[in-house]
N, C-alpha and C positions, 0 to 999 in steps of 0.2 A: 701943247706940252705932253698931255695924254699919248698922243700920238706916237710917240720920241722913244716915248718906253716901250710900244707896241710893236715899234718897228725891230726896235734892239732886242728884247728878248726873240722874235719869229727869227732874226738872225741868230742868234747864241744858239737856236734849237738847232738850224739849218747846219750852222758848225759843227753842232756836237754830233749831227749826221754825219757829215763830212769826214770828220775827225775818225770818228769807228769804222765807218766802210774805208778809208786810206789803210787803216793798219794793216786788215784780211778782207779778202769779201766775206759778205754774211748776206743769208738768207734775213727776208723780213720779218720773220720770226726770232731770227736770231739779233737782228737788227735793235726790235723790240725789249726783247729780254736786255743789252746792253743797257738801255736808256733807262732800264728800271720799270719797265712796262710788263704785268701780267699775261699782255697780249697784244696782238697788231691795232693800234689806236685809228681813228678816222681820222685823224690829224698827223699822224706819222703815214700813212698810207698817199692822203692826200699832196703831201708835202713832196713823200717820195717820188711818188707821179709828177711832179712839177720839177724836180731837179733833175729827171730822168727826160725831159719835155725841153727842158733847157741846154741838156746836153752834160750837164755835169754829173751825171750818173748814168753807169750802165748796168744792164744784165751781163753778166757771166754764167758757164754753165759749167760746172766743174762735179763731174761723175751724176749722179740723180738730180744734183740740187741746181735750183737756179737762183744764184745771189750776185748782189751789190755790190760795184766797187766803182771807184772813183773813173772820171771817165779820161784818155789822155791818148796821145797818137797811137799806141800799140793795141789800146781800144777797140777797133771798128770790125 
């Protein structure tokens, strides 16, 4: 049962990545500050490497910065 809820919020987080990097990309700092974060967390770093691993996040490089956006054919 524990579990159920475990899974569902690590999803809701994953979303609410999701959700932010589709609008603009953003740097991970800027990633952070959306979420409500004072700073890059081990657990938003971590995460993001996982969705970036899975394919549904990529780098972009847009003038200096290197940020997040959702990943999709035009992509690569």
């Amino acid at each position: 049962m524990r579990q159920n809820g475990k899974i569902e919020k690590e999803q809701a987080y994953i979303e609410q990545i999701l959700s932010l990097v589709q609008k603009d990309p953003l740097t991970l700092t800027e990633l952070a500050k959306s979420m409500g974060y004072k700073g890059i967390s081990a657990k938003l770093r971590k995460t993001v490497q996982q969705l970036i691993a899975q394919g549904r996040l990529a780098y972009v490089v847009q003038g200096k910065n290197i940020k997040l956006t959702m990943k999709n054919d035009s992509t690569n």
